[in-house]
C-alpha positions as CSV (number, residue, x, y, z in Angstrom):
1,X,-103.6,55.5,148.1
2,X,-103.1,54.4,151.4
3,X,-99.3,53.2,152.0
4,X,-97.5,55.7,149.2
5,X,-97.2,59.3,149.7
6,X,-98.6,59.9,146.3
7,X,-101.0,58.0,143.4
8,X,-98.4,59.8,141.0
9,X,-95.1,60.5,141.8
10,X,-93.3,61.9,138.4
11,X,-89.1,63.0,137.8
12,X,-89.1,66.1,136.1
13,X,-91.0,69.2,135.1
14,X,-90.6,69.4,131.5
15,X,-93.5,68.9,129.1
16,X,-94.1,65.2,129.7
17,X,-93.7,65.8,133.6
18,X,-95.9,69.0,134.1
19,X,-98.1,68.0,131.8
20,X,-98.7,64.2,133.3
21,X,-99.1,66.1,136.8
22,X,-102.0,68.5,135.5
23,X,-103.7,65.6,134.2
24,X,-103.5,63.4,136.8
25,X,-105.0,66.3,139.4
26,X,-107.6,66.7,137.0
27,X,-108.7,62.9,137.1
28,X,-108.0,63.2,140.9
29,X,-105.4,61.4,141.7
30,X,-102.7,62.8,144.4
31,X,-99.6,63.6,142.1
32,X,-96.5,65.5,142.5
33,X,-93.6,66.4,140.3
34,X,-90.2,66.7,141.8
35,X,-88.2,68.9,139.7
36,X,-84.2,69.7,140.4
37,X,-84.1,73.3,138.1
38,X,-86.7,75.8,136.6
39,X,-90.3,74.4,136.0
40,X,-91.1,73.1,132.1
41,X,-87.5,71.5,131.6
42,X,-85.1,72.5,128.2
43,X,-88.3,72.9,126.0
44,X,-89.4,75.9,128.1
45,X,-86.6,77.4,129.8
46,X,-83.8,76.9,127.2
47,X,-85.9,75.5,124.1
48,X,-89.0,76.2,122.3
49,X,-90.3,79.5,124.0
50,X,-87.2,81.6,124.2
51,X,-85.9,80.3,120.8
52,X,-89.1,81.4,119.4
53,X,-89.2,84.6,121.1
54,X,-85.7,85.2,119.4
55,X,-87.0,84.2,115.6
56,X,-89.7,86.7,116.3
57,X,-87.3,89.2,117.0
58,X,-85.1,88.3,114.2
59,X,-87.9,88.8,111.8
60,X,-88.7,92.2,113.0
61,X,-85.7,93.2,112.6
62,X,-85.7,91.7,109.0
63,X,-88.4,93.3,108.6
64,X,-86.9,96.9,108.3
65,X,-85.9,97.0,104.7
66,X,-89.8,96.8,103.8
67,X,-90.5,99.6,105.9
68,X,-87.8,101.2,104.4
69,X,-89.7,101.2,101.0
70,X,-92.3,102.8,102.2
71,X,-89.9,105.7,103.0
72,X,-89.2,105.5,107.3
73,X,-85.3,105.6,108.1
74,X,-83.7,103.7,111.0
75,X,-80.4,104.9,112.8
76,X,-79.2,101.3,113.7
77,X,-76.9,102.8,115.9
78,X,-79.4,102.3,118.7
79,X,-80.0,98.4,118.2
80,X,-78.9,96.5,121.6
81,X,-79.2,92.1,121.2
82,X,-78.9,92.5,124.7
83,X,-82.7,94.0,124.7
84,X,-83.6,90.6,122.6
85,X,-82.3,88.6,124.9
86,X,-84.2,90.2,128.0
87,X,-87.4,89.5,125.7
88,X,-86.7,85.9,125.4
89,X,-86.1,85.0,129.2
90,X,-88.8,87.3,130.2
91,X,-91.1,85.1,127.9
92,X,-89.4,82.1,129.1
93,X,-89.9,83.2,133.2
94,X,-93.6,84.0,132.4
95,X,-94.8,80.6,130.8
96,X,-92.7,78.8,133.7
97,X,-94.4,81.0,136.3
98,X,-97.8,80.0,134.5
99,X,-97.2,76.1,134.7
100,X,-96.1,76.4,138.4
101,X,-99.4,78.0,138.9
102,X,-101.3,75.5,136.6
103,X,-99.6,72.9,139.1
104,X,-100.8,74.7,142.1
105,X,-104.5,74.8,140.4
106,X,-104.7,70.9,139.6
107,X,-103.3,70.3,143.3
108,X,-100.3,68.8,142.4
109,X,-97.1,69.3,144.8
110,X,-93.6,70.6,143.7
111,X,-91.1,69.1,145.0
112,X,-87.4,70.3,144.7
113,X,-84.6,68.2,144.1
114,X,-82.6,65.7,142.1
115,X,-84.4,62.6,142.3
116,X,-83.2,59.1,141.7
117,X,-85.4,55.6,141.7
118,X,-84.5,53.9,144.6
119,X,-86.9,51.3,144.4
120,X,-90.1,49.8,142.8
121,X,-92.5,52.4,144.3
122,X,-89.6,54.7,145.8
123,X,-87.2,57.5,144.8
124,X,-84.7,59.4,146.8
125,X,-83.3,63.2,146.5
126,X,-80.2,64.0,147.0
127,X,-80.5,65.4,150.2
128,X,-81.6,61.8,151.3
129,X,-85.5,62.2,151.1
130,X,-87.7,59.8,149.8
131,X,-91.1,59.6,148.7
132,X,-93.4,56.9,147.7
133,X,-95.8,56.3,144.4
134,X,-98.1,53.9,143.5
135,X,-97.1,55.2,140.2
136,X,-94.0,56.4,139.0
137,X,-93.6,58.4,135.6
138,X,-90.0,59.3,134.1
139,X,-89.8,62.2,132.2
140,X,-86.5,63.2,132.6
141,X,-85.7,64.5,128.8
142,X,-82.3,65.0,127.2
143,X,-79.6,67.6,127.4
144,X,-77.2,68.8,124.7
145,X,-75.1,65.8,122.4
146,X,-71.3,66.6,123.6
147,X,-68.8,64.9,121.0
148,X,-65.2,64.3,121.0
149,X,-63.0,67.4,120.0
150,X,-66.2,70.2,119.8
151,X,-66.8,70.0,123.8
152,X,-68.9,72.7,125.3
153,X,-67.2,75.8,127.1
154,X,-70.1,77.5,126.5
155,X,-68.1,80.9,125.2
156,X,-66.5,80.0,122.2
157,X,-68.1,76.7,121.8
158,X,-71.9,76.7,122.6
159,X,-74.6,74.1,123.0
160,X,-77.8,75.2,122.2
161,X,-78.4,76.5,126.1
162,X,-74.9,78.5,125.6
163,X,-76.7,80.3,121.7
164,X,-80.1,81.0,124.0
165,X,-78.0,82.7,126.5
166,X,-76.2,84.9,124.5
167,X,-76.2,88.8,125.4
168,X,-74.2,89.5,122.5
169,X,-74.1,87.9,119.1
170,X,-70.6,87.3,117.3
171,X,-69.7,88.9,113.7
172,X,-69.4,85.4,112.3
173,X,-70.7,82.1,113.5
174,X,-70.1,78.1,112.5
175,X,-73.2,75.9,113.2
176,X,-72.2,72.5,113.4
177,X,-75.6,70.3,112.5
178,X,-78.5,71.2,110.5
179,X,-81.4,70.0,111.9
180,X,-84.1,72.0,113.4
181,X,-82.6,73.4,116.0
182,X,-79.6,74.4,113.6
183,X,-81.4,75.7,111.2
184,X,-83.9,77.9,113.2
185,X,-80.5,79.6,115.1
186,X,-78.9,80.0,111.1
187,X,-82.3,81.9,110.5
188,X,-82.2,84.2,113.6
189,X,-78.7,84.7,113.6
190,X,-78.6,85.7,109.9
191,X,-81.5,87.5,110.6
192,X,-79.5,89.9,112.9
193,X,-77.1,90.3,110.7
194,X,-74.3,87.2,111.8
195,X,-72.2,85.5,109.1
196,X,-73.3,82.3,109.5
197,X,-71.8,79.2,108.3
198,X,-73.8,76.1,108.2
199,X,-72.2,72.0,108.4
200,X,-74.5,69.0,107.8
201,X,-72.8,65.4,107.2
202,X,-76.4,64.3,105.5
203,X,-76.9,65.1,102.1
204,X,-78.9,68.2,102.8
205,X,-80.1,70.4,105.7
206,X,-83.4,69.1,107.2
207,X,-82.3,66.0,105.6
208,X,-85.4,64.1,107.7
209,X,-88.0,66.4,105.8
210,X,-89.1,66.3,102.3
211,X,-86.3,66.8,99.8
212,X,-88.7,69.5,97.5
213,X,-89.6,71.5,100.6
214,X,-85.9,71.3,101.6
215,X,-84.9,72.9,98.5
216,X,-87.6,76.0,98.9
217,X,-85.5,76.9,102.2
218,X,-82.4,76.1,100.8
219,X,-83.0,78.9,98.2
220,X,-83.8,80.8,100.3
221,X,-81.0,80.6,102.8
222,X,-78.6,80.8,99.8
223,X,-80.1,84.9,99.1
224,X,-79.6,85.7,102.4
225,X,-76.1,84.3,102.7
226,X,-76.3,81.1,104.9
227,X,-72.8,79.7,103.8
228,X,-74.1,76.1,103.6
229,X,-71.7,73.3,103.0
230,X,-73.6,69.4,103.5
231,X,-72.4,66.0,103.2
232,X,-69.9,67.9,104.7
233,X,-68.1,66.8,108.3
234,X,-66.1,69.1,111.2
235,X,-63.3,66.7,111.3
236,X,-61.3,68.9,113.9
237,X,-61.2,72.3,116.0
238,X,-58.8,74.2,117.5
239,X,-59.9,77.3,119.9
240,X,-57.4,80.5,119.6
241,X,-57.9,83.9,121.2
242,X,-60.3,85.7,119.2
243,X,-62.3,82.5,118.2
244,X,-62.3,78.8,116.4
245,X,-60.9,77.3,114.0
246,X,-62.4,74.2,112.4
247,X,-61.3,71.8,109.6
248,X,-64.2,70.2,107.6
249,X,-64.2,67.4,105.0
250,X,-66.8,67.0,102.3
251,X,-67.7,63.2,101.0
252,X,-64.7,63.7,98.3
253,X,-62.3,64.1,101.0
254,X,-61.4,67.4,100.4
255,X,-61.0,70.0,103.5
256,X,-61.4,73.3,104.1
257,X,-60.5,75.8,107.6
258,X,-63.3,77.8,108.6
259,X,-62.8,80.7,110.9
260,X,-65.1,82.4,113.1
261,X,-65.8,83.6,116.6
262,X,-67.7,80.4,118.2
263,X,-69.7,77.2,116.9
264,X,-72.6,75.8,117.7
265,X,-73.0,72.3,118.5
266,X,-76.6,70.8,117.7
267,X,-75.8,67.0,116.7
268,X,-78.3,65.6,118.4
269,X,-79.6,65.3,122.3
270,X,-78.2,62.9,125.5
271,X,-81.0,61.0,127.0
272,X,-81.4,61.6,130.8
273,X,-81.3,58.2,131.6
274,X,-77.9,58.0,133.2
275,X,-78.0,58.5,136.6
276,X,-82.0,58.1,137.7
277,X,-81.4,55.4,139.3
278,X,-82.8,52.6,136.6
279,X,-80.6,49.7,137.7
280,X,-82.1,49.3,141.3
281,X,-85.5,48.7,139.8
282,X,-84.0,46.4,136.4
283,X,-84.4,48.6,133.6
284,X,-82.0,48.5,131.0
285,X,-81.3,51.1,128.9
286,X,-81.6,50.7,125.0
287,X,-79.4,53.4,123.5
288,X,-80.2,55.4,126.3
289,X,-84.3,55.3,125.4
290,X,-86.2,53.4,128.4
291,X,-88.4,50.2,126.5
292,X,-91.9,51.1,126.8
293,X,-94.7,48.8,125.7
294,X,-98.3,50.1,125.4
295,X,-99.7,53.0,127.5
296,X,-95.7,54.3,128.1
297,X,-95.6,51.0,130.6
298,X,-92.0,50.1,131.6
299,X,-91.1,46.5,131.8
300,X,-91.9,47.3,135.6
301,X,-95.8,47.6,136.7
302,X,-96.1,50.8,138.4
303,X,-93.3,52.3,136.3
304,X,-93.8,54.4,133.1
305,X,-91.3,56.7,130.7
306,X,-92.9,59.5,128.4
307,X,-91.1,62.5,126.6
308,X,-87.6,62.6,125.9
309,X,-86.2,59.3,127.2
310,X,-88.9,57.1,125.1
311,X,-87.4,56.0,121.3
312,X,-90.3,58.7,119.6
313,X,-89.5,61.9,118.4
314,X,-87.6,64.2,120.9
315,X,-90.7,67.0,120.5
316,X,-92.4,68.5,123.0
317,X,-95.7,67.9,121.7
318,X,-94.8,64.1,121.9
319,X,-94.1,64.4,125.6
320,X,-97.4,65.9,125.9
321,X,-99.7,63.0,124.1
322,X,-97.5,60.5,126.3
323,X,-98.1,61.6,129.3
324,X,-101.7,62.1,128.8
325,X,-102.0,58.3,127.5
326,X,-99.8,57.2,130.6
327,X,-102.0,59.1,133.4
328,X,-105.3,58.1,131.6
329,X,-104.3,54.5,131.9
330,X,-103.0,54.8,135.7
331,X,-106.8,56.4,136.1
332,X,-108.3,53.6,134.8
333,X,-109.2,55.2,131.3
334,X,-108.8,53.7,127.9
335,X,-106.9,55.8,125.8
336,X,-105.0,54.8,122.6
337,X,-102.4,53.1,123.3
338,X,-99.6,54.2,121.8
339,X,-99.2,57.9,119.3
340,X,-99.4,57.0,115.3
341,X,-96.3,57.8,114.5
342,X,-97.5,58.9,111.3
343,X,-99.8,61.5,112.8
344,X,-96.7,63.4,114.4
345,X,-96.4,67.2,113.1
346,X,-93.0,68.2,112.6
347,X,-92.1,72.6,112.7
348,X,-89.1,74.2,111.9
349,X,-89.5,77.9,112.7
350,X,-87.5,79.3,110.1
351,X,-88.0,81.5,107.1
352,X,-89.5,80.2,105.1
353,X,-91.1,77.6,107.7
354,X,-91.2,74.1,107.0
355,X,-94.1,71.5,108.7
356,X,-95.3,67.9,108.0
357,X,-96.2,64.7,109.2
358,X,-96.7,61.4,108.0
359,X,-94.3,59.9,105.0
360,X,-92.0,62.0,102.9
361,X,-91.3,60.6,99.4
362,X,-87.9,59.5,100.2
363,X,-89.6,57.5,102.9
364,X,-92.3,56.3,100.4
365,X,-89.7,55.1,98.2
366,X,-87.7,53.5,100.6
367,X,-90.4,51.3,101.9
368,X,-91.6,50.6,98.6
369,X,-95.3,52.5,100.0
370,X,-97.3,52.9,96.8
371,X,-98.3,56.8,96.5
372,X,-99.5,59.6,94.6
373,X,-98.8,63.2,95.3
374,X,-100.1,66.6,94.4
375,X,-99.2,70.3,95.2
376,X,-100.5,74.0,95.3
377,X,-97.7,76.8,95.0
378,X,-97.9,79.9,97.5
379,X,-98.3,82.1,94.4
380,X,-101.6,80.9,93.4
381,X,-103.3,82.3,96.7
382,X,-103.5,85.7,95.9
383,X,-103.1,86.3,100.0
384,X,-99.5,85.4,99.7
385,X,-99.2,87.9,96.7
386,X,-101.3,90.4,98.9
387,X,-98.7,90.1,101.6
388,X,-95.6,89.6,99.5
389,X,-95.1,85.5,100.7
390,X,-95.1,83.6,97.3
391,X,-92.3,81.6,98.4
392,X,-93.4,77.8,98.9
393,X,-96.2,75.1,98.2
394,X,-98.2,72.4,99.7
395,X,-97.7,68.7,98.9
396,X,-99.9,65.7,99.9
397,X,-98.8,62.0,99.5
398,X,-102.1,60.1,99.3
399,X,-102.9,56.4,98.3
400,X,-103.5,55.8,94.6
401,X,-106.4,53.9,95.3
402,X,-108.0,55.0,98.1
403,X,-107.0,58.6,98.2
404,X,-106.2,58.2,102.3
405,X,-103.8,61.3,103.1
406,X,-100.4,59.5,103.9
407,X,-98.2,62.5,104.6
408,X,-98.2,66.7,104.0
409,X,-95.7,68.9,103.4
410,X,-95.7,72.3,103.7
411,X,-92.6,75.1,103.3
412,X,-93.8,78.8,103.3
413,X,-95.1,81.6,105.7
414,X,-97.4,79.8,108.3
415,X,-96.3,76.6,107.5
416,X,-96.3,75.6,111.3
417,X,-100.0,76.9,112.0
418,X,-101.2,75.8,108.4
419,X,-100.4,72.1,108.6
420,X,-102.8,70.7,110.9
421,X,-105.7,71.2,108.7
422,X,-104.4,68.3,107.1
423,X,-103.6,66.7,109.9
424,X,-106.9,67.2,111.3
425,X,-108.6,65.5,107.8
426,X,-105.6,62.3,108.0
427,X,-106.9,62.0,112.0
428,X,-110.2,62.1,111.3
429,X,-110.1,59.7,108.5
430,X,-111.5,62.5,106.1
431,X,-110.6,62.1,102.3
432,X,-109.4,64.8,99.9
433,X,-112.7,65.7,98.4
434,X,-114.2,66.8,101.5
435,X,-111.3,69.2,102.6
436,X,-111.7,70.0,98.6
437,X,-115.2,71.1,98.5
438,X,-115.1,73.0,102.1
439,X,-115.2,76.6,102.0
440,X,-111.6,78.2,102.6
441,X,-111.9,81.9,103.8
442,X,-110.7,84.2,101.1
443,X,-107.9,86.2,100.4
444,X,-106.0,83.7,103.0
445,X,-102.8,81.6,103.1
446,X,-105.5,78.5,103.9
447,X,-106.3,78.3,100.6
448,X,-103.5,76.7,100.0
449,X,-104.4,73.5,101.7
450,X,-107.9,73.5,99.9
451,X,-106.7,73.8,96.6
452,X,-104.0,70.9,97.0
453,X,-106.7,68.8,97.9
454,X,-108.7,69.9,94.6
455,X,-105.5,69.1,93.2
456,X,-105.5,65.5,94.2
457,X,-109.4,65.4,93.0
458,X,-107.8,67.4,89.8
459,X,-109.6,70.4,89.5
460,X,-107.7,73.0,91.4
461,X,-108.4,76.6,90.4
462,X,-106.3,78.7,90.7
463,X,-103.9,76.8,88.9
């Protein structure tokens, strides 16, 4: 547009950001993203990707006992973390190669720097450039939650960056917060063979998913020796020279000294909202999350927020769906306005895996949301007896009356890739029976979701 430098002029280069710049050079509008680190922000760099590189590992290696069975030995004197660690930022370095070039493709500019709004249509770098858009899209994400007595070092008290960069994993390990992110570095650190002790102040780990699933993993953790201690609080730490000491206090009051050789902080993220510069243009902060109305608009015409510093879930795949409603709307398009929150898939990479959206029971309950429910158990798909994964079910929530899918739960192997069949049916406003009388591949883990949905007709099978 004549008089801006750019249609789209976007803060940051993580999932909301590079994805809002692709788009937008796909519709044909002139965008850039100015970006002051490594291309595809936390989720990328020091989140998703290399995390999951390191559960794949982990599982490998947990693997060995089963090949064991079949009568191969191992000298373990060879293993190296330092070798996992190379995998992880080598996966990491290619994706973020990948979306550079994806950039490059849709035509959109890189821009290095820290940038700052310094007006309506305007932010500055630090080096004291400016550029000009006719639209400007934040997507600035979060960083690690520091609180008061647990602050990072990043040696013997690690964010979640600090765990990721690890070239060598300690003998014994206290995980302060037990939500996904806690969780999945309890399962790869166990997995490797790391004491790991595990502190959640909510009444159980995961405590946002659904209390059944919950308890599958919880088993679970319990055989392999996750120490896990919830309603439980870190009340104080002191560092020494060969590692930490921490005090916590369950909801009796009663305390206990943990020792190990670091602790990992994951309470929770910082919004990025600090220092971007959202006072010159009159944009108040609420709890650090930037109001958005419909379409990720700001209170400011021109200016939108997606990803991270929005008050929706702190997922990438959020990010994603924002950004593509906010770039469709600045092209003139008519997309949805806003994500159904309900429509949302949550994944925790663990062992077993745990994935859902829509309402848990707990949340059923609590809004007084009339429901039904029915489940399928692993062990009645003979694929999971085939390949020695028994451990978990599915569960749908549904309406009594109409039989609309309001949520899914899922806990077992696959969990993550096996949920959006459901999610898929809820979307498209399919009912029950028609997942129910679809033909499910056979011997496979898909079964599953087939035969909970015969369940909620009430004529499952294999059951």
């Amino acid at each position: 547009m004549a008089g801006f430098d750019f249609d789209v002029l976007i803060m940051g280069s993580g999932p909301g950001g590079y994805v809002a710049g692709i788009r937008a050079g796909q519709l044909g509008l002139k965008a850039a993203v100015i970006e002051r680190d490594k291309v595809g922000g936390v989720c990328l760099n020091v989140g998703c990707i290399p995390s999951k590189t390191l559960i794949h590992q982990a599982e490998l290696f947990r693997s060995l006992p089963a090949l064991k069975e079949m009568g191969l030995a191992f000298d373990m004197k060879g293993f190296d973390y330092t070798h996992v660690f190379d995998k992880s930022r080598k996966a990491a370095d290619t994706l973020s190669k990948g979306v550079q070039f994806l950039l490059k493709k849709n035509k959109v500019e890189l821009i290095v720097g820290d940038a700052a709004l310094s007006g309506k249509n305007e932010v500055t770098l630090k080096d004291g450039k400016k550029f000009t858009g006719k639209n400007i899209i934040i997507a600035t994400g979060s960083r690690p939650r520091i609180i008061a007595g647990f602050e990072f070092d990043e040696q013997k008290v690690l964010s979640s960056t600090g765990a990721l960069m690890l070239k060598k994993l300690p003998k014994k390990a206290i995980i302060l917060g037990a939500g996904a992110i806690g969780v999945e570095f309890a399962h790869v650190w166990n997995g490797f063979g790391v004491e790991v002790h595990l502190v959640e102040m909510m009444e159980r780990i995961l405590p946002l998913e659904d209390a059944e699933a919950v308890q599958v993993l919880a088993r679970s953790f319990q055989k392999r020796g996750v120490q896990m201690y919830t309603a439980t609080k870190a009340v104080s730490m002191q560092k020494g020279d060969s590692g930490v000491s921490v005090v916590i206090e369950d909801k009796a009051g009663a305390r206990k000294n943990l020792e190990a050789d670091l602790i990992l902080v994951v309470v929770g993220r910082t919004i990025n909202t600090d220092s971007i510069g959202l006072e010159k243009v009159g944009i108040v902060p609420d709890k650090g999350f930037i109001p958005v109305v419909d379409y990720n608009q700001t209170k400011v015409p021109g200016i939108w927020a997606v990803g991270d510093v929005v008050a929706t879930p702190l997922l990438a795949h959020v990010a994603f769906k924002e950004a593509e409603i906010a770039v469709e709307r600045i092209a003139g398009r008519s997309p949805s306005p806003r994500i159904d929150p309900l429509s949302i898939p949550g994944a925790t990479y663990c062992e077993p895996q745990v994935a859902s959206f829509g309402l848990p029971e707990w949340k059923a309950v609590e809004k007084g949301i009339a429901f039904a429910k029915a489940s399928f158990p692993y062990r009645g798909a003979g694929k999971s007896v085939a390949v020695d994964q028994t451990e978990g079910f599915v569960k749908v929530l549904y309406d009594p009356k109409t039989k609309e899918i309001l949520g899914a739960h899922i806990v077992g192997a696959d969990a993550t890739e096996l949920i959006h069949e459901l999610l898929l049916a809820r979307t498209a406003e399919l009912l029950p029976e028609d997942i129910a009388t679809m033909i499910h591949a056979h011997p496979t883990l898909s079964e599953t979701v087939g035969e909970s949905m015969r369940a909620v007709e009430g004529w499952a099978i294999h059951i």
